[in-house]
N, C-alpha and C positions, 0 to 999 in steps of 0.2 A: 409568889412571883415578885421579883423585881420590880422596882419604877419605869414606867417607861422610858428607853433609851431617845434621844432628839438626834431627826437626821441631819447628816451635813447638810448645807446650803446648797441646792441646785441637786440633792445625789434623790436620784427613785427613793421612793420610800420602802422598798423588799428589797435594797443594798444595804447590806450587814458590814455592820465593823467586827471583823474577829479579830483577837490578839493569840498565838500560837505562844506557848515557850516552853524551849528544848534545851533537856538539860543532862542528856545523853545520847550517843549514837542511834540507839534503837529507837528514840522520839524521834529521830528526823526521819527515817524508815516508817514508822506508823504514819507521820502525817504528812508524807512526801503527797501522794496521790489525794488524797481529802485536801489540801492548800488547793492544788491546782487545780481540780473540780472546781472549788468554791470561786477561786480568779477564773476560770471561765466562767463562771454563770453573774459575773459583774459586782461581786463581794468584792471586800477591802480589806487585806489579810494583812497583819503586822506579826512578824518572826523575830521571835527573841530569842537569844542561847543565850547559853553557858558553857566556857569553855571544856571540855571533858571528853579524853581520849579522842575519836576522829568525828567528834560530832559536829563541826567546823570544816572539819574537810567536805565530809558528805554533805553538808550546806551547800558548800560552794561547785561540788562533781554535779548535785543536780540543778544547777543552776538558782538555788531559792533564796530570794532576798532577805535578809536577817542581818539583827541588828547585836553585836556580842557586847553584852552587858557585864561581866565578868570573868576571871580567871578559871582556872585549876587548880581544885583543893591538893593537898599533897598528902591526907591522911584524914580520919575521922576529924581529930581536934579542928585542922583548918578550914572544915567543912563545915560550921559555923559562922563563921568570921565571914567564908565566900557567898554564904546563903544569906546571909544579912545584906552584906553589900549586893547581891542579885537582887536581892526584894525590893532595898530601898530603889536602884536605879527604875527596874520595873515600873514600881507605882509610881515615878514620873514622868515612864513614857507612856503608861497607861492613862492615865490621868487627861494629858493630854488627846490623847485618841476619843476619848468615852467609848469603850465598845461594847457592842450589846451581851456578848458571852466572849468569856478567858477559859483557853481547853490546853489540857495539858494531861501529861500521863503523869501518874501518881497525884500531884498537883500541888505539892505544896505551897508554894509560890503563888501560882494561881490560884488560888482556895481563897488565899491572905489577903491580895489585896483586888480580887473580886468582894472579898467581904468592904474592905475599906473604900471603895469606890460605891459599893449598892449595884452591885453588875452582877451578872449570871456566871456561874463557874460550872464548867463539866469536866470530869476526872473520869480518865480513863485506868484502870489499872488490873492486874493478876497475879501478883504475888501474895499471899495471904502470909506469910512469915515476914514480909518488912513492917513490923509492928513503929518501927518509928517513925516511919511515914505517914502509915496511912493514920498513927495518932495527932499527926502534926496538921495535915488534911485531912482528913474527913471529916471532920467536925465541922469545918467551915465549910465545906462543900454542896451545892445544889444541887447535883444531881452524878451519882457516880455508876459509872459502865464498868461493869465484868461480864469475864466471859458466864454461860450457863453451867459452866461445872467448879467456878467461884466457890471456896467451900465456905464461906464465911455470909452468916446472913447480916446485910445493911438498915435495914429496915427501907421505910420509905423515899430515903435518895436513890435505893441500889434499881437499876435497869438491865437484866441481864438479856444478853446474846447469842446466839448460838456461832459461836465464831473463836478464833484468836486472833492475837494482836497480829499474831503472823502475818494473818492471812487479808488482811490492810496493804499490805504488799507484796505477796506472793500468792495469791490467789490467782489462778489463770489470766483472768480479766485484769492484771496488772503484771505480769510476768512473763517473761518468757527468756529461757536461757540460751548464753550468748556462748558456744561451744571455745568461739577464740578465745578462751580465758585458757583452756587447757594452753597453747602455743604460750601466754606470757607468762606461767610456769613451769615450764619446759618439758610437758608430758606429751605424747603422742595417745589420739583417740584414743586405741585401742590399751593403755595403759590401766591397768588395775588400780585404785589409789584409795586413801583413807584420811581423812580430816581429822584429827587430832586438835579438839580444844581444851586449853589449860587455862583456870580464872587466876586472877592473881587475890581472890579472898581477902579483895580490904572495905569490899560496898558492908552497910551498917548491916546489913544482915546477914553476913557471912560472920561475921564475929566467933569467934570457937573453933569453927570448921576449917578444916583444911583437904587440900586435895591430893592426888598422886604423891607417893613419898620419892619417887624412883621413875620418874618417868621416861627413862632411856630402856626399860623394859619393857614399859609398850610398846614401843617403835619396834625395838626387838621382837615382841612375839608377834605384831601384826608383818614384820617383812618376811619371817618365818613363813607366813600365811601365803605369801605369796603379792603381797601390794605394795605402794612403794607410799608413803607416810609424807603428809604435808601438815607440818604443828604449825597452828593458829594460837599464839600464847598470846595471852594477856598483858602488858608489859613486857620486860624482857623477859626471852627465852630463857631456860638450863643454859647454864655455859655448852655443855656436851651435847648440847643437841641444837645450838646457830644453826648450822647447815639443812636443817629440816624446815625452818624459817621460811615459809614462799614469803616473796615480794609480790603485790599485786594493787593497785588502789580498792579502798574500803567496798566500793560500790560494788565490785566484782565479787564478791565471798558468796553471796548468792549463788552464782551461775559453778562455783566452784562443788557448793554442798550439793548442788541438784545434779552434776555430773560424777560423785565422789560412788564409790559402792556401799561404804559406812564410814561416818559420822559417829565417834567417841568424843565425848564432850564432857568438860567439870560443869558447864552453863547450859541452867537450861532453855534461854531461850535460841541459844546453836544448835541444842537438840530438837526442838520445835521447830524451827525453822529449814531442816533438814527432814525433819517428819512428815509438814504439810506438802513440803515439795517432789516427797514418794522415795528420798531415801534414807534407807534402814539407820537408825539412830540408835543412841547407845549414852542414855544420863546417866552420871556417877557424882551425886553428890549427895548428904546426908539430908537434905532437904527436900521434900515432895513438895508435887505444888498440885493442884486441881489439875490441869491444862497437859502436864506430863502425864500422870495419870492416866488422863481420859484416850490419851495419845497413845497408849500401850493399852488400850481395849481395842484400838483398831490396828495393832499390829506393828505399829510402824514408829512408833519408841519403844526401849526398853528399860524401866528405872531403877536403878539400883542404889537404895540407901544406907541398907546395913552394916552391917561391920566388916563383913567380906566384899561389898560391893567394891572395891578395886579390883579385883582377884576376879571375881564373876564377871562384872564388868567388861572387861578386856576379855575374854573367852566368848562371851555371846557378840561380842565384834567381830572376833574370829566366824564363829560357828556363823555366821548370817551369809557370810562370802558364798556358803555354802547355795543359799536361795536362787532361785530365778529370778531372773529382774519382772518377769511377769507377777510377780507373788506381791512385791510392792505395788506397781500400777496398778492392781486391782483394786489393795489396799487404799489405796492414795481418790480411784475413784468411789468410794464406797465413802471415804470423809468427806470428798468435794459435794456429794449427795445430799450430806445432814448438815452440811455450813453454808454461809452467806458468804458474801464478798464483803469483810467490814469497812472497807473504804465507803461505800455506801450508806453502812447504817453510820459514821461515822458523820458525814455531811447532813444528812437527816436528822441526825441527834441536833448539830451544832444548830440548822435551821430552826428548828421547831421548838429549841430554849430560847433562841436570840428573837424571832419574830413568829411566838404561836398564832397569831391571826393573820397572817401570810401564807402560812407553811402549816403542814401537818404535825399535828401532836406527836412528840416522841414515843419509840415504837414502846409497847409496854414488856413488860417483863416474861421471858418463857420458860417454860418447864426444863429441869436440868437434862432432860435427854428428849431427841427427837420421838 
């Protein structure tokens, strides 16, 4: 354990200084609902990003105050250079704050200068293939959260969950779909449809990999199907395929994958994310992850990494149209059953690093299946 952290002048002594920092969309998503718990229960939350695809927008759609510390890298190489200047600015707002725990997913940043300050770092993460991450954080890291089906053992930092990062924000107890999304992309309820995600393969761990060679034959063989294709690309679209393009603000993709009937995805946490929310998903990318995986034991992903998985892939998108939508709902409740609401253990984590003799001890580690 850390030195003790000293409280502000006049602040209760069980009011925590937390420092959040986001340094992609999907971080602001994970700790949308754990910030605002923690500011209602009278904690002092400081947000820090980094610029990166719409993670700044979503900052500002849910209203959360944060502070941008840096640009956007435009490639590996300049993804140094903006990581450095992120850090240094960081450790001088941190510095200034003294907070009792820096929580971040992945965490590299946080890792570093929780180490350089003598502060509590908690890392949250799931990808077991970003080997340059998590070599860059976890070493310096205090206490690191995966999910229970995390394939990779931590030793004594790792706390495992029974959860995904998902479900921080789409778990019932945080969600609930917002049907007008159909109307600002010009479907009618009753419209069949399919989410088409494309990554653009430049994050450090895609390195190698590539996706769809041809992607205007998916659209092709799912309107074949009978649905009408809305691509969610990554950067820019195919030139051939703008017009499948929806427009719609970031914060809406949710309500869109929980009304779609399948979800084809190069990503997999749009594949998850479409999973935990009960509809039929469909991962194609050469990379397994634990959390996919486990997500296709209850039904409700499908992963395809092998050599055929683009081919496959698109045919089990097809083939699912075929389902009941009762076939997922059941699905869908049968996961809700064996997981938590991680926004919760998420607050409790932060609690119980930042002020163990206030708050309860962080929850302990659980077996990889209920």
């Amino acid at each position: 354990m850390r030195r003790p952290r000293d409280n502000v002048a006049g602040a209760d002594e069980s009011t925590l200084r937390v420092v959040v920092t986001i340094q992609h969309p999907g971080h602001v998503h994970f700790f949308r609902h754990p910030i605002s718990v923690l500011r209602s229960r009278g904690h002092d939350v400081h947000v820090f990003a980094r610029e990166n695809d719409v993670a700044i927008e979503l900052l500002e759609a849910y209203g959360i105050d944060h502070e941008v510390l840096a640009g956007e890298s435009n490639g590996l190489f300049s993804l140094a250079a903006v990581q450095a200047t992120y850090e240094m600015r960081l450790l001088r707002r941190t510095r200034r704050i003294d907070p009792h725990v820096i929580t971040a997913i992945g965490g590299v940043a946080a890792a570093h200068i929780a180490s350089v300050l003598n502060t509590e770092s908690l890392v949250f993460y799931d990808t077991e293939h970003a080997s340059l991450i998590t070599s860059l954080g976890y070493p310096f890291a205090d206490v690191i959260c995966t999910p229970a089906c995390y394939r990779d053992e931590l030793g004594s930092k790792q706390v495992r969950y029974q959860g995904y990062h998902e479900l921080a924000y789409l778990h019932p107890n945080r969600f609930e779909t917002d049907r007008a999304v159909l109307e600002a992309v010009e479907l009618d309820p009753d419209d069949p449809f399919a989410v088409v995600r494309l990554s653009n393969w430049g994050a450090s761990h895609d390195v190698g990999h590539e996706g769809f060679e041809k992607p205007a034959r998916i659209v092709d063989r799912l309107e074949e199907a009978g649905v009408q294709v809305l691509l969610a690309a990554e950067g820019e679209p195919p030139a051939d395929l703008e017009s499948y393009q929806f427009s719609t603000t970031p914060e809406r993709m949710h309500d869109l994958l929980s009304l779609a009937d399948v979800v084809l995805s190069e990503g997999a946490t749009t594949a998850a994310e479409a999973a935990v929310l009960g509809t039929p998903s469909v991962y194609v990318n050469p990379l397994s992850l634990g959390y996919t995986a486990e997500l296709e034991e209850y039904g409700l992903c499908f992963e395809y990494t092998g050599r055929l998985r683009h081919a496959r892939g698109v045919e089990r998108a097809v083939s699912v149209l075929d389902e009941s939508p009762a076939t997922w709902e059941r699905r869908r409740e049968k996961l809700l059953e064996d997981r938590i609401d991680v926004t919760d253990f998420v607050v409790d984590q932060i609690e119980a690093l930042a002020h163990p003799r206030t708050f309860d001890q962080p929850a302990q580690s659980v077996p990889d299946h209920p």
